[in-house]
C-alpha positions as CSV (number, residue, x, y, z in Angstrom):
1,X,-12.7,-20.2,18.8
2,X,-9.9,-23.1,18.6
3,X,-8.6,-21.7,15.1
4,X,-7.9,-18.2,16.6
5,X,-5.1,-19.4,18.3
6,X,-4.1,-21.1,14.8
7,X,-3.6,-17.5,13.3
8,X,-2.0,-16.3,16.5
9,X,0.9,-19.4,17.2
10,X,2.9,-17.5,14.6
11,X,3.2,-14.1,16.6
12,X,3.4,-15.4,19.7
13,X,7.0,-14.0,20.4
14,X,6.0,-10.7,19.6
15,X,2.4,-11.3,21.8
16,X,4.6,-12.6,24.8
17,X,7.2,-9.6,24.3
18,X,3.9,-7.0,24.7
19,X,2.4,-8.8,27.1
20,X,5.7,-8.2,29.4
21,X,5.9,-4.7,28.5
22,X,2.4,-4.2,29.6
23,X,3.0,-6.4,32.6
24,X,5.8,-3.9,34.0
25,X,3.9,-0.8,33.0
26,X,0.6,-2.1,35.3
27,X,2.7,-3.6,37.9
28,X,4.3,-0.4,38.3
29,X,0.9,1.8,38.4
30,X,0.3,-0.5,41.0
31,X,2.9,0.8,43.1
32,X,1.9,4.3,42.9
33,X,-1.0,4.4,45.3
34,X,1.3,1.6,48.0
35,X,3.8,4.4,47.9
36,X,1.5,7.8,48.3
37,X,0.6,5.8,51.8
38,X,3.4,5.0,52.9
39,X,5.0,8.0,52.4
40,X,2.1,10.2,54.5
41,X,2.5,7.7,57.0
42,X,6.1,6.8,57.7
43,X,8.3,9.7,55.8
44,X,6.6,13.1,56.1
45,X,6.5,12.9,60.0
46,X,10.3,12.3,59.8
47,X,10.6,15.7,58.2
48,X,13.4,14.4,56.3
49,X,13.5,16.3,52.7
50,X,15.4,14.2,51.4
51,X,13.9,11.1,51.8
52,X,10.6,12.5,50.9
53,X,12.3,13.9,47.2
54,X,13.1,10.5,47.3
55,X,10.1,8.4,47.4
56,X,8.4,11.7,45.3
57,X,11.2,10.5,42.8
58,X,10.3,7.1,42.9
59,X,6.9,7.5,42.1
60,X,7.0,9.5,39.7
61,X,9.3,6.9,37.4
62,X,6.6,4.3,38.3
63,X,4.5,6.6,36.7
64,X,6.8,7.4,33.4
65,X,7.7,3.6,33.3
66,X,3.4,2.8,34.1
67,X,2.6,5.4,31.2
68,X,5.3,4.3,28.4
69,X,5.0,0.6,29.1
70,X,1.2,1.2,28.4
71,X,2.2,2.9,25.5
72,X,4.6,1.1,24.1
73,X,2.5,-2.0,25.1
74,X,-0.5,-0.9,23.0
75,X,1.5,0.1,19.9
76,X,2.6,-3.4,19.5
77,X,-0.9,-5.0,20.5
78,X,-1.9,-2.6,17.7
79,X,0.7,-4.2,15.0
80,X,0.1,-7.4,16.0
81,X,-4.0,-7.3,15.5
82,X,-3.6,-6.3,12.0
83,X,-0.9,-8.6,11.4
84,X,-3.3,-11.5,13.1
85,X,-6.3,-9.9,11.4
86,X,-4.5,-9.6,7.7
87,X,-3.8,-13.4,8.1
88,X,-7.1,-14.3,9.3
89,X,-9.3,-12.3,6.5
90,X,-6.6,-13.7,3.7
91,X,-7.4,-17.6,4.7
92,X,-10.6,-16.9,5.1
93,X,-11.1,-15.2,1.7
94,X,-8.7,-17.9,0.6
95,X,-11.2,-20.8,1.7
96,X,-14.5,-18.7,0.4
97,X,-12.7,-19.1,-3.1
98,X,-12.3,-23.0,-2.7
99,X,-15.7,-23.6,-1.6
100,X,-17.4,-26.0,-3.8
101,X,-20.6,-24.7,-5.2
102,X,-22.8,-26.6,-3.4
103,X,-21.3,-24.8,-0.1
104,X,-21.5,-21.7,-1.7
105,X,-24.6,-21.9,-2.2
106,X,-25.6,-23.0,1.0
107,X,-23.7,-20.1,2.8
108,X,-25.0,-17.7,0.4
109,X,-22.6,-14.9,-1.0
110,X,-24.0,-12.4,1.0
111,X,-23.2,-14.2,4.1
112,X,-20.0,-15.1,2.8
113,X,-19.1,-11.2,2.0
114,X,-20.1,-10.1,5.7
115,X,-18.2,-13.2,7.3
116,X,-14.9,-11.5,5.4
117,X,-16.1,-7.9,6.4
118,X,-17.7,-7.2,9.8
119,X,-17.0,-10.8,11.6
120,X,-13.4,-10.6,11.0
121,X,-13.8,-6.9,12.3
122,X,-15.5,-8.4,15.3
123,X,-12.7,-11.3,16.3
124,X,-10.0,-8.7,15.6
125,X,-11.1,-5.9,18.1
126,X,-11.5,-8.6,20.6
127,X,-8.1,-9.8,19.9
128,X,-7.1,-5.9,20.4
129,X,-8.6,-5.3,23.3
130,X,-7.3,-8.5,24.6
131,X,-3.7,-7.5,24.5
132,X,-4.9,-3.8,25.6
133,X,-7.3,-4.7,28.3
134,X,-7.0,-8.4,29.2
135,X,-3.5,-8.5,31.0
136,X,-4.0,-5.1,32.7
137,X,-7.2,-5.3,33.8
138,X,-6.7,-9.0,35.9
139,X,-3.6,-7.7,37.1
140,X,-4.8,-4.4,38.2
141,X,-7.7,-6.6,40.1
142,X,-5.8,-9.4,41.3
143,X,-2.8,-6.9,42.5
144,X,-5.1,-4.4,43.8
145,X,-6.6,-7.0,46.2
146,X,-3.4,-9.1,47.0
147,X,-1.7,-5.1,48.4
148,X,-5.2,-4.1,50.2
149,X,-5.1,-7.6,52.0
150,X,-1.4,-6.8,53.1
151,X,-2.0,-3.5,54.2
152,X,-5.8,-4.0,56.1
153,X,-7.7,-7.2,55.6
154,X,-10.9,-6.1,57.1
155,X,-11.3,-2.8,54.6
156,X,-10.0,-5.4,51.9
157,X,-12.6,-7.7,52.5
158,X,-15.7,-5.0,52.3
159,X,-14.7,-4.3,48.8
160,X,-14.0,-7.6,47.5
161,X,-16.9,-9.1,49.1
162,X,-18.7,-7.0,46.0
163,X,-16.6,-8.6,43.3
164,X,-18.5,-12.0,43.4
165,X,-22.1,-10.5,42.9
166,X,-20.1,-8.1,39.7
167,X,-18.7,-11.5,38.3
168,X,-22.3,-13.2,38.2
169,X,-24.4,-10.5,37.0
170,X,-21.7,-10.0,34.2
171,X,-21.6,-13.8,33.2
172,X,-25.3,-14.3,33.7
173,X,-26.0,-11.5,30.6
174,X,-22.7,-12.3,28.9
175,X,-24.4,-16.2,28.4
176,X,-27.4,-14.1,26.0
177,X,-25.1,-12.2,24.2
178,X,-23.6,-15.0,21.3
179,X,-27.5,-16.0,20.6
180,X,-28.5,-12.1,20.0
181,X,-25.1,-11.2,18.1
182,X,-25.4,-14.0,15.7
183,X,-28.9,-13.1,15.0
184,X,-27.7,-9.4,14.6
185,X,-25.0,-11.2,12.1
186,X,-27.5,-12.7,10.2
187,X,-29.4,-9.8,9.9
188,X,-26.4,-8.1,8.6
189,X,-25.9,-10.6,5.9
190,X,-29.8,-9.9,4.8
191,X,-29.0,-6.2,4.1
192,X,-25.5,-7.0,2.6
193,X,-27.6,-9.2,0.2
194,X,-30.3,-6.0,-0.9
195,X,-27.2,-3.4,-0.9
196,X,-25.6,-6.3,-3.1
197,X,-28.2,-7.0,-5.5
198,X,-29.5,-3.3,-5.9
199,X,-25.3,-2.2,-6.8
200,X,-25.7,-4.9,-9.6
201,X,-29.1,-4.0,-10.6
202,X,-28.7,-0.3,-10.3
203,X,-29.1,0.1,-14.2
204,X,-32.8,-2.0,-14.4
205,X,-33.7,-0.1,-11.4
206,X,-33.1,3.2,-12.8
207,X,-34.5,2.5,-16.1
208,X,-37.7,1.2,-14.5
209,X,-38.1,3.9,-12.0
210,X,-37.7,1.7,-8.7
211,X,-35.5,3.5,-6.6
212,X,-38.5,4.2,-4.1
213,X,-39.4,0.6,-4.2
214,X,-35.9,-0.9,-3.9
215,X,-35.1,1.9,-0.7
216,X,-38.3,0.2,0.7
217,X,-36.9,-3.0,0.5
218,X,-33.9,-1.9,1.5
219,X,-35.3,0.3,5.3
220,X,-37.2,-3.3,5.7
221,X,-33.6,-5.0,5.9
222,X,-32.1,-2.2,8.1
223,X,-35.1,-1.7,10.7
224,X,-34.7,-5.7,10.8
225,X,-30.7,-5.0,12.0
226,X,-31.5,-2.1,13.7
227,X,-34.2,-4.0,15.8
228,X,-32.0,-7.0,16.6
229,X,-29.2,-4.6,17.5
230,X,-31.3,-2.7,19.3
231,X,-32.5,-6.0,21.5
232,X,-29.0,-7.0,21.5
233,X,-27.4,-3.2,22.7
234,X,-30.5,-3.0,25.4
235,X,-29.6,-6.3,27.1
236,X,-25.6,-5.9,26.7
237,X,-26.2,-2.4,28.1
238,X,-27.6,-3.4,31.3
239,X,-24.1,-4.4,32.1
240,X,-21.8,-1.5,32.6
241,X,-25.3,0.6,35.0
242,X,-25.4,-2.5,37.3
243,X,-21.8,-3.1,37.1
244,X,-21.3,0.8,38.1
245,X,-23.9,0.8,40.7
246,X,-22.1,-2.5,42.4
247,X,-19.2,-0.6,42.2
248,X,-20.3,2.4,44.5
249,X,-22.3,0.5,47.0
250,X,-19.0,-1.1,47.5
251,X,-17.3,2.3,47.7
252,X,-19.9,3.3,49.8
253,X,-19.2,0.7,51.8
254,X,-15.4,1.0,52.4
255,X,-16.3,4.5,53.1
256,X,-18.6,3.2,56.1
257,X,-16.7,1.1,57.7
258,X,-13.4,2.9,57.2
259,X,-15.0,5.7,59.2
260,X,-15.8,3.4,61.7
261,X,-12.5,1.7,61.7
262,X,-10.6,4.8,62.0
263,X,-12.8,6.5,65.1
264,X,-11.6,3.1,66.6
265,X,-7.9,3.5,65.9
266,X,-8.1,0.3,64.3
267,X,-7.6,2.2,60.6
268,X,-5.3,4.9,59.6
269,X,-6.5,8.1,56.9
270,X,-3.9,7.3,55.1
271,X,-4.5,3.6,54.4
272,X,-8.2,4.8,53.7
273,X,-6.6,7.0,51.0
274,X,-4.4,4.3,49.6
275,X,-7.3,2.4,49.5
276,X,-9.7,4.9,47.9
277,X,-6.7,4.7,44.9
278,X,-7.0,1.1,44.4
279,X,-10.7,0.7,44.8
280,X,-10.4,3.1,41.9
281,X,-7.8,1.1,40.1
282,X,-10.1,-2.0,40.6
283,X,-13.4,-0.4,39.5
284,X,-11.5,0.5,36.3
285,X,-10.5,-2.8,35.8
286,X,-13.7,-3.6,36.1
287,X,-15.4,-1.6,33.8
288,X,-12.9,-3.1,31.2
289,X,-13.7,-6.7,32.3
290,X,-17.0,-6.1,31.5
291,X,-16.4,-4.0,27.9
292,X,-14.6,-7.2,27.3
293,X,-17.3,-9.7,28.0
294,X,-19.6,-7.6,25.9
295,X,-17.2,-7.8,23.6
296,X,-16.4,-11.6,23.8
297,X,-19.7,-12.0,23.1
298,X,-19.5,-10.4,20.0
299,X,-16.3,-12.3,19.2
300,X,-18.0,-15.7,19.8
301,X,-21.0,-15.1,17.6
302,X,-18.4,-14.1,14.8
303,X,-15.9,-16.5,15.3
304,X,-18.4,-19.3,15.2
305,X,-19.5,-18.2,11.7
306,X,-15.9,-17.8,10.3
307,X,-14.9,-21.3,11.4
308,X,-18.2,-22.7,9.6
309,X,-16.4,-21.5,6.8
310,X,-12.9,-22.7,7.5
311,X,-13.8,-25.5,9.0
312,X,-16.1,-26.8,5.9
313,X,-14.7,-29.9,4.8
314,X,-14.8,-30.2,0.5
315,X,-17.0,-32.0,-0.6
316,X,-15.7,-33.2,-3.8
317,X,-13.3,-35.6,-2.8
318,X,-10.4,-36.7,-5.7
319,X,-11.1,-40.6,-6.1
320,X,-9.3,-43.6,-8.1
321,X,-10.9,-43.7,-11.6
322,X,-12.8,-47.4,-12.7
323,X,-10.5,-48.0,-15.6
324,X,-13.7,-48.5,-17.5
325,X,-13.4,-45.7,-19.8
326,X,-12.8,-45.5,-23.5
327,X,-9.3,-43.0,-24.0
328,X,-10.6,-42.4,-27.2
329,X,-13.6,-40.3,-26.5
330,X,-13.0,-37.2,-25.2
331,X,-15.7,-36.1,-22.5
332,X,-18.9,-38.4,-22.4
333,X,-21.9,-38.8,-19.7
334,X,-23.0,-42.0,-19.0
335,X,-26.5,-41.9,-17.3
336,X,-26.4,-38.8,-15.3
337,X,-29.0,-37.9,-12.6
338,X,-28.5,-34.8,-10.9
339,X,-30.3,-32.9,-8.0
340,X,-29.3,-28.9,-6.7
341,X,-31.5,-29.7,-4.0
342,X,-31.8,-33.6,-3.6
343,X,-35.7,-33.3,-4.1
344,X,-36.3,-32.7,-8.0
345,X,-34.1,-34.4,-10.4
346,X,-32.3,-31.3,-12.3
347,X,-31.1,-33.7,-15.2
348,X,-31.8,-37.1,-15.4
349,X,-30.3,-40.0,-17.2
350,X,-28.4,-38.1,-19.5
351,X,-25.7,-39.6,-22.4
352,X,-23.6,-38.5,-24.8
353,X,-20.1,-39.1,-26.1
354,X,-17.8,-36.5,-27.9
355,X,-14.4,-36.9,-29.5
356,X,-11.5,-34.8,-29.5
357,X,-12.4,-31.5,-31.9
358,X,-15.8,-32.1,-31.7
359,X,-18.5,-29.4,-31.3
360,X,-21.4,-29.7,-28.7
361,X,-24.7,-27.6,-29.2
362,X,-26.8,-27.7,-26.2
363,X,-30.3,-25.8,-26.9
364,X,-33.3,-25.6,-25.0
365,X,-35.7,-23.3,-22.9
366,X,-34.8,-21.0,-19.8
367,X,-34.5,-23.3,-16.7
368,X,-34.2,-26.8,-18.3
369,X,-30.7,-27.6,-17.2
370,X,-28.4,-26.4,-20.0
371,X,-26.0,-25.0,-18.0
372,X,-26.4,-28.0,-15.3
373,X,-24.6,-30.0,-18.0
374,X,-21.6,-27.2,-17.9
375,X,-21.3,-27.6,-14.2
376,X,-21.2,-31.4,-13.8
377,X,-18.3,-31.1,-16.3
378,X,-16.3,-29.4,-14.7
379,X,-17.0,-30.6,-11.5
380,X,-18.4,-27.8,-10.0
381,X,-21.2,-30.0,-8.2
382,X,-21.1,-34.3,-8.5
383,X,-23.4,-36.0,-10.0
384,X,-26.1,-38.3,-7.9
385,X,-25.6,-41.1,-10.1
386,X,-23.8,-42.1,-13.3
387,X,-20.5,-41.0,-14.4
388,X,-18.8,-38.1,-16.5
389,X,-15.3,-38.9,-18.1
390,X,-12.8,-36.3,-19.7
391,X,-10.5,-38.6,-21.9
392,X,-11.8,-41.8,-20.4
393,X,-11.3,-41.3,-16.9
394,X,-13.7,-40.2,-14.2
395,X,-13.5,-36.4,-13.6
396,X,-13.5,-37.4,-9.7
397,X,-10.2,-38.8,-10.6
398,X,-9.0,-35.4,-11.7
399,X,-7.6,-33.1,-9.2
400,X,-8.6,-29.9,-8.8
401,X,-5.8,-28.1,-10.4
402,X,-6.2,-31.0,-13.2
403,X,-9.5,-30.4,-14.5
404,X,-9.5,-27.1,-14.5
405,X,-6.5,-26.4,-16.5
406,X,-8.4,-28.2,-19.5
407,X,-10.7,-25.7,-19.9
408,X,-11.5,-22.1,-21.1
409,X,-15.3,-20.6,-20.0
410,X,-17.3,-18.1,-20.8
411,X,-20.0,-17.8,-18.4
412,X,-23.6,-16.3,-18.9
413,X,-23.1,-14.3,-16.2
414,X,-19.1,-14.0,-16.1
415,X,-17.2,-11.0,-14.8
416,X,-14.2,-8.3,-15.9
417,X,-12.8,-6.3,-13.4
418,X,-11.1,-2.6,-13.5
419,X,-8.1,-3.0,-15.3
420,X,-6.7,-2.7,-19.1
421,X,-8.1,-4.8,-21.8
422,X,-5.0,-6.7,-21.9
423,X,-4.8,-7.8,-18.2
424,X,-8.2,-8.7,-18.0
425,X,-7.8,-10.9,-20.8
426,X,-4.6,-12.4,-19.7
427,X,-6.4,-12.8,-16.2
428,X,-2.7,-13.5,-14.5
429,X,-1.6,-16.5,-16.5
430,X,1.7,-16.6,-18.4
431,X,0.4,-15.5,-21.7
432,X,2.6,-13.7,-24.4
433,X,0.6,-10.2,-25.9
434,X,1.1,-12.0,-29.1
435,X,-1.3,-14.8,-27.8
436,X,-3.7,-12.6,-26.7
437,X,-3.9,-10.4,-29.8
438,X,-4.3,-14.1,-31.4
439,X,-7.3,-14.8,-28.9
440,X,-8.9,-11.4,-29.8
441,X,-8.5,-12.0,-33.4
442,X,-10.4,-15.1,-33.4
443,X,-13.3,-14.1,-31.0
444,X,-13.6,-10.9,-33.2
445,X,-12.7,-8.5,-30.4
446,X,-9.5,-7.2,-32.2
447,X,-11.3,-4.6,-34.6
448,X,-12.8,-2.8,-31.9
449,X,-9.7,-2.8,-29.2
450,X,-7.8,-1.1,-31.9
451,X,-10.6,1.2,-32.1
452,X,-9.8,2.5,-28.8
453,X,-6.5,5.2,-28.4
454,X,-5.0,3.3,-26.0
455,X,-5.5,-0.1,-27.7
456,X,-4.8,-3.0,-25.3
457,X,-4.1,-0.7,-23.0
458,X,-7.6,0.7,-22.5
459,X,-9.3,0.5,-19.1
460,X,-12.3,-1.3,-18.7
461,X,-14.6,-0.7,-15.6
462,X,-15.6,-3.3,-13.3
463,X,-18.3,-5.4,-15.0
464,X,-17.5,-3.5,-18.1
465,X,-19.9,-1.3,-18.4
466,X,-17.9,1.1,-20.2
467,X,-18.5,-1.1,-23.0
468,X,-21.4,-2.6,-24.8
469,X,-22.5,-6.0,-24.4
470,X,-21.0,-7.6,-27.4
471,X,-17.8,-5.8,-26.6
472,X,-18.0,-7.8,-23.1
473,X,-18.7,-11.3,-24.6
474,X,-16.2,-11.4,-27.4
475,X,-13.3,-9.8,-24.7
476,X,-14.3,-12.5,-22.9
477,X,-14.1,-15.4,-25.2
478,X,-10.7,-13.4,-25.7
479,X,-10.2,-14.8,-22.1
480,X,-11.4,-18.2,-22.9
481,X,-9.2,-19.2,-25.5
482,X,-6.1,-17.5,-25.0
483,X,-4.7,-20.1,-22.6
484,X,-5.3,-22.6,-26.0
485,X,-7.8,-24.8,-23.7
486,X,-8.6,-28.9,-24.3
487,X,-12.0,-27.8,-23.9
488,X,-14.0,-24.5,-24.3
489,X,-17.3,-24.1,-22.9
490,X,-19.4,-20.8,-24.2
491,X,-22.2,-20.9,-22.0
492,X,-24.6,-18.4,-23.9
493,X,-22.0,-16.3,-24.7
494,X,-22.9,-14.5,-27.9
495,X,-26.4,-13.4,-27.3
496,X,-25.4,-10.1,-27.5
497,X,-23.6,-10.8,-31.0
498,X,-25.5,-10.0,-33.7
499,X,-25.5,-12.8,-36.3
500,X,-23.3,-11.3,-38.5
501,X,-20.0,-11.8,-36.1
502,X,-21.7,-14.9,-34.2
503,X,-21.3,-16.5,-37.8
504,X,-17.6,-15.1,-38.3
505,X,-17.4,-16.4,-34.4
506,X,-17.8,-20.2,-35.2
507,X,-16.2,-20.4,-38.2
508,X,-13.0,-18.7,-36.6
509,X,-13.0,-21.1,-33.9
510,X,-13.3,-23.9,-36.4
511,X,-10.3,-22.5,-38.3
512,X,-7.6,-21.5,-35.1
513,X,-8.6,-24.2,-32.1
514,X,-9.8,-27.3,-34.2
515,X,-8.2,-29.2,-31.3
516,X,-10.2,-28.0,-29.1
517,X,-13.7,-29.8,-28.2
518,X,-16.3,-26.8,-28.4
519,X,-19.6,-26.6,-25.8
520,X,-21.8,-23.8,-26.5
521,X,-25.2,-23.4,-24.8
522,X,-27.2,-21.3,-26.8
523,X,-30.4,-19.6,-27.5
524,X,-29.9,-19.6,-30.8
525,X,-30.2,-22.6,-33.6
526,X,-27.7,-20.6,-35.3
527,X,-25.5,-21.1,-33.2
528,X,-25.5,-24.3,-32.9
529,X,-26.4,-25.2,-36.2
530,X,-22.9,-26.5,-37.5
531,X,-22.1,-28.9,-34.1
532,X,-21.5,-31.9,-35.0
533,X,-24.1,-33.1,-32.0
534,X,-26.7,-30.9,-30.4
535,X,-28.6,-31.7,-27.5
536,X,-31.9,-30.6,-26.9
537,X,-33.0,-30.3,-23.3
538,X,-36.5,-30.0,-21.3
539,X,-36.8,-30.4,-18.3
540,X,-33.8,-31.6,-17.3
541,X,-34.3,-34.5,-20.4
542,X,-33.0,-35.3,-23.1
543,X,-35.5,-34.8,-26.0
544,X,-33.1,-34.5,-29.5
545,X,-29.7,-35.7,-30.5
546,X,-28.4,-35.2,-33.3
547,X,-27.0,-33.1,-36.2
548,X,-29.3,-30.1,-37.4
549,X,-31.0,-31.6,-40.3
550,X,-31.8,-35.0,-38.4
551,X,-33.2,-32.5,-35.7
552,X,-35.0,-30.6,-38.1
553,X,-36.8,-34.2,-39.1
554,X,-37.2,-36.2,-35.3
555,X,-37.0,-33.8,-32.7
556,X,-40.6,-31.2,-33.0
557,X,-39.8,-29.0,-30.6
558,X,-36.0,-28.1,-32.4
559,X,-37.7,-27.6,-35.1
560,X,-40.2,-25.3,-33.9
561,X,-37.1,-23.3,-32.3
562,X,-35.5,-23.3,-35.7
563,X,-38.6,-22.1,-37.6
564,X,-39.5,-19.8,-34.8
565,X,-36.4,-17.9,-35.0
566,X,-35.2,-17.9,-39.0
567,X,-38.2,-19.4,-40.3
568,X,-35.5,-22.1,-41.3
569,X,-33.3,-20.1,-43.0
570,X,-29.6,-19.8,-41.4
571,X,-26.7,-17.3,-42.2
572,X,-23.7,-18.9,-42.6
């Protein structure tokens, strides 16, 4: 839990400041119960009003001074949690977006989205109660003993002699709780994953009449929580019943012997009284001692997961390019092997070579590494062996903020979120609304925004699905090319175009970015018809490279695509 105190360094003048505050407040509840017994012993048998309006007075301002400095202390404990708590979940969020992929997928999003969510919520009510609990509690224990010692050591002794046998039945469950709370975590992040996956495939489920099925699959994933919770609230919950039963066999105790004590003369009533108050004081201490271990335990479990995450070192480390690239040839694999999971080779021993305004087809079945080839490209993974080079240098060489800038994507399964047409097209880059009505112009999007009342203006829903799916892929090629990108990268982005405006598509790209080297993956021959190389991909091989009509004659299987789909006949 090292990097909590990272997040808390920077509001440590306004922790110290409440810690004081609550320092004075408990120090002066303290007092309370000292003076009740001192007054019933010493001042009432003097008769004396005035000295007993006196002490009366005195107590109660440690009371109004114990009450507001509790007050005031928690306010600002308050403030300064969600202050801590804001900073923590922004990093943390902050990091999650810089993961590289392989981490990503290694962490899973689920149990990325839960480590933002109910972790942080976890460190940051232990952080509260901290501040609330954690200075009042030790001193209400510690003072509470120190002033019973002072006043009679041998009652004092009864009752602490419990505190030992409270403190090792509280640590010795405490030690089980950060096993059982990180399996309840985990289980969380399994029915984050089903309410994640049913919210983006509420549509499907709908149309195919699986909401009994997918609330099956999802009361599996809750009874799982609920189970581990339950294990993990049964043994936590032992605490606070033994806890309270140690407590009154000490009171009991006291009780006892302070009888005894007093028939002696060797113990006042009074002191009994006082020391009825602070037993009190101590038990409640206590109690919060051990609401905070429970909760510690909590905080542990969570706090280990979060700093997996900020902790994770990147994996794709910047390094100094060979010099052994050709300038003139824009991006280019040289022999590239690639694994997701280091056991099957994903792609292997891959070339090609594209100049500057070239156009790259890349066609081949479901699952043979198209979109592999996207990734590697833009460094999204590295590849095992063999190198990639964007104008003739390594794109390890690249920094981050480099490599990314040369491109504009449009991902299979890419994303708009709710806002106007316009911003989700401009996606918070410095681009005039003349560029963007460019953009939408060329990826054949403008005819329909203008169809709208609002225009540009017109909200879109997140995921867009208050429009169809052509609508979604031509605003987002609207997003691709509106920053002017080196390279754009249309990974199957126009299957929902019909082949009418997937035509009108290419040859507008053609005709306004001729600059710009074009990838598309596709399903389509169509679409890839008019590249001036294809690649044709199996299994992660290389099977056809070429143009289309030298396809058509030595690659079979492009040809059977071709015929398959158009019987060879293309609209241009």
């Amino acid at each position: 839990m090292k990097w909590v105190f990272t997040f808390l360094k920077p509001l440590r003048s306004r922790i110290a400041l409440g810690v004081g505050v609550k320092i004075i407040g408990t120090v002066a509840e303290l007092i309370i119960p000292f003076l009740l017994s001192y007054i019933l012993e010493n001042v009432i048998k003097t008769n004396q009003i005035k000295s007993i309006i006196l002490y009366g007075v005195a107590m109660t301002v440690c009371a109004v001074v114990a009450c507001l400095g509790n007050i005031i202390a928690n306010r600002m404990a308050a403030k300064t949690t969600m202050r801590f708590s804001t900073q923590m979940r922004k990093e943390l969020f902050s990091r999650t977006l810089y993961l590289t992929a392989r981490s990503t997928d290694r962490f899973t999003i689920p149990s990325l989205e839960s480590r933002i969510t109910s972790d942080t919520y976890n460190v940051q009510n232990f952080i509260g109660m901290m501040q609330r609990m954690g200075i009042r509690a030790p001193i209400l224990l510690l003072g509470g003993s120190v002033i019973t010692l002072i006043m009679d050591k041998k009652l004092a002794l009864v009752m602490i002699a419990t505190l030992p046998i409270i403190f090792f039945v509280i640590y010795s469950i405490s030690r089980m709780g950060v096993p059982l709370y990180t399996t309840v975590q985990q289980s969380v992040d399994g029915m984050v994953r089903v309410v994640r996956e049913d919210a983006q495939g509420i549509r499907v489920i709908k149309a195919l009449s699986k909401v009994d099925y997918e609330n099956a699959r999802y009361d599996k994933a809750n009874m799982k929580l609920r189970k581990n919770e339950t294990k993990a609230g049964t043994i936590m919950g032992i605490v606070n019943p033994v806890m309270t039963l140690l407590m009154n066999m000490g009171i009991v105790a006291v009780v006892a012997f302070s009888a005894y004590f007093v028939s002696k003369g060797t113990s006042s009533a009074t002191t009994v009284i006082a020391f009825m108050q602070y037993f009190t004081l101590i038990s409640m201490a206590m109690m919060s001692l051990s609401r905070m271990f429970v909760m510690y335990t909590k905080c542990a479990a969570s706090a280990k997961r979060i700093s997996q995450v900020l902790e994770q070192a990147s994996e794709l480390e910047v390094i100094e390019d060979d010099g052994k690239g050709d300038a003139s040839v824009h991006v280019s694999f040289e022999n590239v092997t690639f694994s997701y999971l280091g056991k099957e080779n994903n792609l292997k021993n891959l070339s090609f070579s594209l100049k500057k305004g070239e156009a790259l087809g890349i066609i081949g079945a479901t699952g043979s590494g198209k979109s592999t080839i996207l990734r590697l490209l833009m460094r999204f993974y590295d590849a095992d062996s063999g190198v990639i080079r964007i104008n003739g240098r390594d794109v390890r060489s690249y920094t981050k903020d480099e490599l990314t800038s040369m491109f504009g994507v449009v991902f299979q399964n890419d994303f708009l979120y709710a806002d106007t047409i316009e911003e989700n097209i401009r996606f918070g880059r410095d681009i005039s609304k003349e560029d963007i009505i460019s953009a939408t112009k060329t990826a054949q999007a403008y005819d329909f925004i203008n169809s709208f009342s609002e225009g540009y203006s017109h909200n879109v829903t997140t995921g867009g699905t208050n429009l169809s799916g052509g609508q979604r892929q031509r605003l987002l090629i609207s997003r691709a090319i509106a920053g002017r990108p080196e390279i754009l990268v249309l990974d199957d982005s126009s299957s929902a175009l019909d082949y009418k405006t997937d035509a009108s598509l290419r040859q507008a790209l053609s005709r306004d970015i001729p600059d710009s080297t074009v990838i598309t993956v596709a399903q389509r021959v169509s679409s890839v018809k008019n590249c001036d190389l294809i690649l044709v991909i199996e299994d992660g091989n290389l099977i056809g490279c070429g143009k289309h009509d030298e396809l058509m004659q030595t690659c079979a299987e492009y040809k059977e695509i071709s015929d398959s789909q158009m019987g060879g006949a293309f609209l241009d």
